[in-house]
PAZAPA-4460 file (N, C-alpha, C; in steps of 0.05 Angstrom, whole numbers, plus 32768, in hexadecimal, padded with zeros to 4 digits):
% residues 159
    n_x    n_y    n_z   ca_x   ca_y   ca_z    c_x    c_y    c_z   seq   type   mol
   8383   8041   80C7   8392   8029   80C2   83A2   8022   80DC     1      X     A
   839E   8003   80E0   83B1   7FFE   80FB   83CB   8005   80F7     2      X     A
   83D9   8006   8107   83FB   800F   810A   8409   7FFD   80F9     3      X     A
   8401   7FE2   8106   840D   7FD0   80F6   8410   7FD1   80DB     4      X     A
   83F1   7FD5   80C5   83F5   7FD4   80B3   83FE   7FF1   80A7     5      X     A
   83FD   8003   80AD   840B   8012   80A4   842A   8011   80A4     6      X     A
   8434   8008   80BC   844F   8007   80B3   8458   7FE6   80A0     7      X     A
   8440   7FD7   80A3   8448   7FCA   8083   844D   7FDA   8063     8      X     A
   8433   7FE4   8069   842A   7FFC   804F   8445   8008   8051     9      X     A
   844D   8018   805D   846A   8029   805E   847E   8013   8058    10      X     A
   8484   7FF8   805C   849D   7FE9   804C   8496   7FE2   8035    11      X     A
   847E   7FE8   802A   8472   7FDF   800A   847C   7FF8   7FFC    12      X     A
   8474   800B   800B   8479   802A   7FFA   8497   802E   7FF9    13      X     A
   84A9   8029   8008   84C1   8027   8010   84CE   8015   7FFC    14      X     A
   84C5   7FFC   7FEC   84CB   7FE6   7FDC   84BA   7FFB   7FCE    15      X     A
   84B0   7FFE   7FC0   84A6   8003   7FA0   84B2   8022   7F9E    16      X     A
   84BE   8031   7FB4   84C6   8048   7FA7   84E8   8040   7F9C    17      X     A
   84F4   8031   7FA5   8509   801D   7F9D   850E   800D   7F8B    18      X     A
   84F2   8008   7F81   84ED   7FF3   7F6C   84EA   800C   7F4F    19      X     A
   84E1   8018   7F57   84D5   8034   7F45   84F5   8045   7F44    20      X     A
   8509   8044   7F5A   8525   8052   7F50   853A   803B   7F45    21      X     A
   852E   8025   7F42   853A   800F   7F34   8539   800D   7F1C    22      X     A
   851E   801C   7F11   8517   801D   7EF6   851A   8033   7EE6    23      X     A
   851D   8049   7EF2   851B   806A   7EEF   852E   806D   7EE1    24      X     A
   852A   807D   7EC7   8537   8082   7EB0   8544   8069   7E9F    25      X     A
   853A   8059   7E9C   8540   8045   7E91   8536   803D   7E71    26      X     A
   853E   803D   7E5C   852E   8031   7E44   851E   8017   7E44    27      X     A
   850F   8022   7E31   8501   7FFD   7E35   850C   7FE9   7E28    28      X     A
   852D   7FF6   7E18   8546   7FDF   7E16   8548   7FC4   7E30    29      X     A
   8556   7FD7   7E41   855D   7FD9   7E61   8542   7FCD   7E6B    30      X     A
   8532   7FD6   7E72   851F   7FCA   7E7C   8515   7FB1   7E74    31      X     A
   851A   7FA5   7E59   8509   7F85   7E4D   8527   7F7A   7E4A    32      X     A
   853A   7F87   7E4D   8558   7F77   7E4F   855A   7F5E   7E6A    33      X     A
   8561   7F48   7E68   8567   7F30   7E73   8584   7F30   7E75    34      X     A
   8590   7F2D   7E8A   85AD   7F29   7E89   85BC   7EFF   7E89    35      X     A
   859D   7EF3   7E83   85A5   7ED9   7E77   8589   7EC9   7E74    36      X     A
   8594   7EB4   7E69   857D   7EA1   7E67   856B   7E97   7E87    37      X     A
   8553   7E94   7E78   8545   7E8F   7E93   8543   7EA0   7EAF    38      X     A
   854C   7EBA   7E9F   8546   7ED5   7EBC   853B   7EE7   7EAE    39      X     A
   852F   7EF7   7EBF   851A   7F02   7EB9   8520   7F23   7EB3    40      X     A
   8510   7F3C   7E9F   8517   7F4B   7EA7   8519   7F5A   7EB7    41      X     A
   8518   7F7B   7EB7   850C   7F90   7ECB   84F2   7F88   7ECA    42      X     A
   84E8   7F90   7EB4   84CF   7F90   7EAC   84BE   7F83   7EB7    43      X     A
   84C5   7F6A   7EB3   84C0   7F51   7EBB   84B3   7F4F   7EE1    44      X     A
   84CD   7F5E   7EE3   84D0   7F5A   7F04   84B8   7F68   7F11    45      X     A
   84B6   7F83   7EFF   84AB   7FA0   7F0F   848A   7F8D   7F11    46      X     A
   847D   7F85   7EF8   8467   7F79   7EEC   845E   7F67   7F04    47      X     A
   8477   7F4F   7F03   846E   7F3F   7F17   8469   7F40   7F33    48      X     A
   847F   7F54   7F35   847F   7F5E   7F5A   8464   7F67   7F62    49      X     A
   8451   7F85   7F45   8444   7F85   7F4B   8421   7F74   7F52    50      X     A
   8429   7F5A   7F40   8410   7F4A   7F3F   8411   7F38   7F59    51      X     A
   842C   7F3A   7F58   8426   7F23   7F74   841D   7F2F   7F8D    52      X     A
   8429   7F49   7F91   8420   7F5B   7FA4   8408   7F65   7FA0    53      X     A
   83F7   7F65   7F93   83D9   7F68   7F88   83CD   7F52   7F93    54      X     A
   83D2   7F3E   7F89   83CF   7F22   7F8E   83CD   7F19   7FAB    55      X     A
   83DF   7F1B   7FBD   83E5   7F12   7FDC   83D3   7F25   7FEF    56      X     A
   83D7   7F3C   7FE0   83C6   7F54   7FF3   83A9   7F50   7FE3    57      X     A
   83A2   7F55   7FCC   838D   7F55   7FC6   8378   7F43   7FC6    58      X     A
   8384   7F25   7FB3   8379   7F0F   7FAE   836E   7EFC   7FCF    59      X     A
   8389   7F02   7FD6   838B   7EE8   7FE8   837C   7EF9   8009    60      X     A
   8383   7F15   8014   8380   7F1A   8023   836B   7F27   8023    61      X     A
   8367   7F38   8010   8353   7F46   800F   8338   7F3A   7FFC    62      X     A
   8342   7F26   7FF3   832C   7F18   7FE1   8318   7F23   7FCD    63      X     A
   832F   7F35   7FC7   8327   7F48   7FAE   833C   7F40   7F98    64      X     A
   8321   7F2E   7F7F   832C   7F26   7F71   833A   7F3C   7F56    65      X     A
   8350   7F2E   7F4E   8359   7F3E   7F3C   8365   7F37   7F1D    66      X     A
   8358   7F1C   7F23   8359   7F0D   7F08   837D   7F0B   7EF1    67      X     A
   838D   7F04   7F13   83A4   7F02   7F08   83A1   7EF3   7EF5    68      X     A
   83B8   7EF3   7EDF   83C4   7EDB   7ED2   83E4   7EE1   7ED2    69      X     A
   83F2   7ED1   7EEB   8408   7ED6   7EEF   841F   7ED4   7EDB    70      X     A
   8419   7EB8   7EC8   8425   7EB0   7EAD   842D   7ECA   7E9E    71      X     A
   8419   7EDC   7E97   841B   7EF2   7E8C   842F   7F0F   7E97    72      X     A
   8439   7F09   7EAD   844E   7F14   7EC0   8469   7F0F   7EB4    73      X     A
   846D   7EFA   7EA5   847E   7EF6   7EA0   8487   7EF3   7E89    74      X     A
   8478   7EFF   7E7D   8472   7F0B   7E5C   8471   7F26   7E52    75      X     A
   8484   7F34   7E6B   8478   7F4E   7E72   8491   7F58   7E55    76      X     A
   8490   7F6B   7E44   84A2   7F7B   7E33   849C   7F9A   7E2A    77      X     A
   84A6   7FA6   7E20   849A   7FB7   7E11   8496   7FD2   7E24    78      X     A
   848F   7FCC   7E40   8485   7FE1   7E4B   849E   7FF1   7E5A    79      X     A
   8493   8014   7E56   849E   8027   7E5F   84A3   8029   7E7B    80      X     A
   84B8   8041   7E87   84C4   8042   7E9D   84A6   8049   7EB0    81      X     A
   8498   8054   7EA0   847D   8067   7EB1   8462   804F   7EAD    82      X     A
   8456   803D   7E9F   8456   8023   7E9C   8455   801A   7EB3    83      X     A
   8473   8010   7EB5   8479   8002   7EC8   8473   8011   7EE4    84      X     A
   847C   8027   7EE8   8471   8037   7F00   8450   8030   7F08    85      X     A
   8443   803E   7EF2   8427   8032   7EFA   841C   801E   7F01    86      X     A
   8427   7FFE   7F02   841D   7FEE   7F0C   842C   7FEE   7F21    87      X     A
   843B   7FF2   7F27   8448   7FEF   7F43   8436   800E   7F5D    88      X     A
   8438   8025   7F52   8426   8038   7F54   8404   8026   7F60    89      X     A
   83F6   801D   7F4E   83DB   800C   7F4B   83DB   7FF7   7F63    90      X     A
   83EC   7FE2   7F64   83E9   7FD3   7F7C   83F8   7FD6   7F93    91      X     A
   840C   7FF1   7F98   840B   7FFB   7FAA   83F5   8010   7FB4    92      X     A
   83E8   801B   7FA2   83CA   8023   7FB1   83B4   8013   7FB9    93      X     A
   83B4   7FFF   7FAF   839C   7FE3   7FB1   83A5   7FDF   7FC7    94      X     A
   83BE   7FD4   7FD0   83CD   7FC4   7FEE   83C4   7FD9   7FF8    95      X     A
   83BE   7FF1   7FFC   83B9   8010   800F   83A3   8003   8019    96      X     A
   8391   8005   8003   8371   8003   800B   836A   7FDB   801D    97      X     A
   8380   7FD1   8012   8379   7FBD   801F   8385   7FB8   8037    98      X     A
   839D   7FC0   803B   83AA   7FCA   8058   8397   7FDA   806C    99      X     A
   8386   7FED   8063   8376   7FFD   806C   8360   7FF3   807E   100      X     A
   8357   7FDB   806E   833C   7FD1   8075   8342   7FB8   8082   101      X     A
   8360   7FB3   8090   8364   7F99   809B   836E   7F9E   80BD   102      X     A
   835F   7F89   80CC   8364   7F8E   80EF   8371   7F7B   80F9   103      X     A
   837D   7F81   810F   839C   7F64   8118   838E   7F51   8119   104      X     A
   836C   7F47   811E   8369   7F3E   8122   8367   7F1F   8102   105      X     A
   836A   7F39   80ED   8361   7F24   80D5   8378   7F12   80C4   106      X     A
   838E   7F1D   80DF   83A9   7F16   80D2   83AB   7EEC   80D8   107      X     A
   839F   7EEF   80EE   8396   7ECD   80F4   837E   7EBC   80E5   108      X     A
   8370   7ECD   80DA   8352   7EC0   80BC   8368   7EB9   80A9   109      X     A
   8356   7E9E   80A9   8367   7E8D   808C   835B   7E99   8073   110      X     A
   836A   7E8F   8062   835E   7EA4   8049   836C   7E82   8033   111      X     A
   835D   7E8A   8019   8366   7E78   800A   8370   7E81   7FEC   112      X     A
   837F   7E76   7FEB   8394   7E85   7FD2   8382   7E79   7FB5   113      X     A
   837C   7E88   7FAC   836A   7E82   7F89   837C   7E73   7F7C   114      X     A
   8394   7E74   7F76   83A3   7E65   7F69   83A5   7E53   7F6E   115      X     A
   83B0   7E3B   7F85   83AC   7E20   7F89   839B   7E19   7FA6   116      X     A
   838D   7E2D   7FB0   837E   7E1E   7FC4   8388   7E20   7FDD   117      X     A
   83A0   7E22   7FDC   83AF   7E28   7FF6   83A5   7E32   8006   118      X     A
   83A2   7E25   8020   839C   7E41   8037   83AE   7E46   804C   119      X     A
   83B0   7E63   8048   83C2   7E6D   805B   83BA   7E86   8068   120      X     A
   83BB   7E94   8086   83B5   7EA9   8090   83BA   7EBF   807C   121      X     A
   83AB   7ED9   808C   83B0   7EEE   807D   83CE   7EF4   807E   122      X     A
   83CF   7EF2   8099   83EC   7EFA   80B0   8405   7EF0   8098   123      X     A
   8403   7EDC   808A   8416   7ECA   8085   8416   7ED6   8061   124      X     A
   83FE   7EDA   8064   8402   7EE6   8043   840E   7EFB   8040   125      X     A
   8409   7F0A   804F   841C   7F27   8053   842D   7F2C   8053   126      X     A
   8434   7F1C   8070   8453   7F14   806F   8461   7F09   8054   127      X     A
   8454   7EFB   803C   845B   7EEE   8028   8461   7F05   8015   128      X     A
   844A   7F13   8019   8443   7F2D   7FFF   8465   7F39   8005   129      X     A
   8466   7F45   8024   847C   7F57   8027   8497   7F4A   801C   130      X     A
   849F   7F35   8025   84B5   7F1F   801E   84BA   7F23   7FFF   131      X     A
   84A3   7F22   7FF3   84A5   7F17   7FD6   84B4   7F33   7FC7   132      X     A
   849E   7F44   7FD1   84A9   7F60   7FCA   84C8   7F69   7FD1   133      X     A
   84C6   7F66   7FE5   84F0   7F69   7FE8   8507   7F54   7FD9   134      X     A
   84F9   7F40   7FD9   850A   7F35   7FC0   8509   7F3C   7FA6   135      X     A
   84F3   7F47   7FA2   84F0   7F47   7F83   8503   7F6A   7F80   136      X     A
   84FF   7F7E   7F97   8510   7F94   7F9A   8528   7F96   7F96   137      X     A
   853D   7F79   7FAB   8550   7F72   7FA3   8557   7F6E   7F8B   138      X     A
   8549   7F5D   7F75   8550   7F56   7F63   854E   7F6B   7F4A   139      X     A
   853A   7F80   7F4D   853B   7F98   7F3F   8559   7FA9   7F40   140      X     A
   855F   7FAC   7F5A   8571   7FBD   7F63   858F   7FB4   7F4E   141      X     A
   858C   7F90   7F5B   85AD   7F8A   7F4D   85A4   7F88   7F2A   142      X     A
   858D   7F84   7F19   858C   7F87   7F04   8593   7FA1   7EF9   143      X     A
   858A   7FB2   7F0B   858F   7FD1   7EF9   85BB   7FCA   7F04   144      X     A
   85C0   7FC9   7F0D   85D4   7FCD   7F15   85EB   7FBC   7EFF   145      X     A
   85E3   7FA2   7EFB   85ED   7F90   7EE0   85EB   7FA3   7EC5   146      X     A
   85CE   7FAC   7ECE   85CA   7FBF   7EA6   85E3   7FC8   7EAA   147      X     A
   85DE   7FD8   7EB8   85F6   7FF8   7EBF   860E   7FE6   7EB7   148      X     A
   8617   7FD6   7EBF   8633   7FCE   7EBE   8639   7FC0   7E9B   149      X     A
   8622   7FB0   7E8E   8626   7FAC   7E78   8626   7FC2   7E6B   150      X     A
   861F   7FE0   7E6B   8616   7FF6   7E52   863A   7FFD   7E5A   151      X     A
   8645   7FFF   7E75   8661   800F   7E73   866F   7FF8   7E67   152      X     A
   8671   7FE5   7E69   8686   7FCE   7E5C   8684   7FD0   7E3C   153      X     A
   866C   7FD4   7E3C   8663   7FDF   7E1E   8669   7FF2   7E1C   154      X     A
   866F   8010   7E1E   867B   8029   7E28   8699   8025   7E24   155      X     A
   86A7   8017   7E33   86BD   8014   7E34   86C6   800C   7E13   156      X     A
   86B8   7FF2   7E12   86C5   7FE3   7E00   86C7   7FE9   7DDF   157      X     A
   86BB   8000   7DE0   86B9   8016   7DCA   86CD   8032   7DC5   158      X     A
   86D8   802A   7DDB   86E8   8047   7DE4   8706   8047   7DD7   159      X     A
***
């Protein structure tokens, strides 16, 4: 694997082992819990981070279809702490193999996005995949961090 993409691969692994201590020991209370209308859960988050990052690396760059249905990302409930690990686990090994098989040179090939047609470089999808993923990290991180603070207020307010 070129340098390059390996040390992408290393800030994906770097974000999903973060995303994975964001969720770690958590119920699937906590996990499908929303802290308001129109936001999303953990759950939610872990699900989608992983499809879109499937999606950017897979769909779009590597043109290995994977028959998202992103809608369904956001419908995510029910699922366990280890669940949730495994899809994030799953398309961080897919991004491996497709990181693997890509050269600086393919980072300038236009590629076209299945969802609306769009075309945009590989270079630029990547760059998208990685972006997306650190936001969606962020947003894991301060969610678990809100739980935490509603269960002690709740804690407290029993005391």
């Amino acid at each position: 694997m070129e340098s390059f993409f390996a040390d992408c691969l290393q800030r994906l692994t770097t974000m999903h082992a973060e995303m994975e201590k964001a969720i770690a020991g958590l119920s699937l209370e906590a996990l499908d819990w929303s802290p308001g209308l129109e936001m999303n859960s953990m759950a939610v988050l872990v699900a989608h981070t992983a499809g879109a990052e499937r999606y950017w690396i897979g769909d779009v760059i590597g043109q290995d279809p994977s028959g998202r249905v992103r809608a369904q990302e956001f419908e995510t409930a029910g699922l366990t702490e280890s669940a949730l690990r495994e899809k994030l686990q799953a398309a961080l090994a897919h991004s491996q193999g497709m990181l693997a098989a890509l050269s600086l040179d393919d980072l300038a090939q236009p590629r076209r996005s299945p969802r609306d047609g769009r075309e945009v470089t590989a270079g630029w999808a990547l760059a998208h995949a990685l972006e997306h993923t650190a936001v969606h990290t962020g947003h894991l991180q301060l969610m678990r961090q809100l739980w935490e603070q509603t269960q002690q207020k709740f804690r407290i307010s029993w005391v």
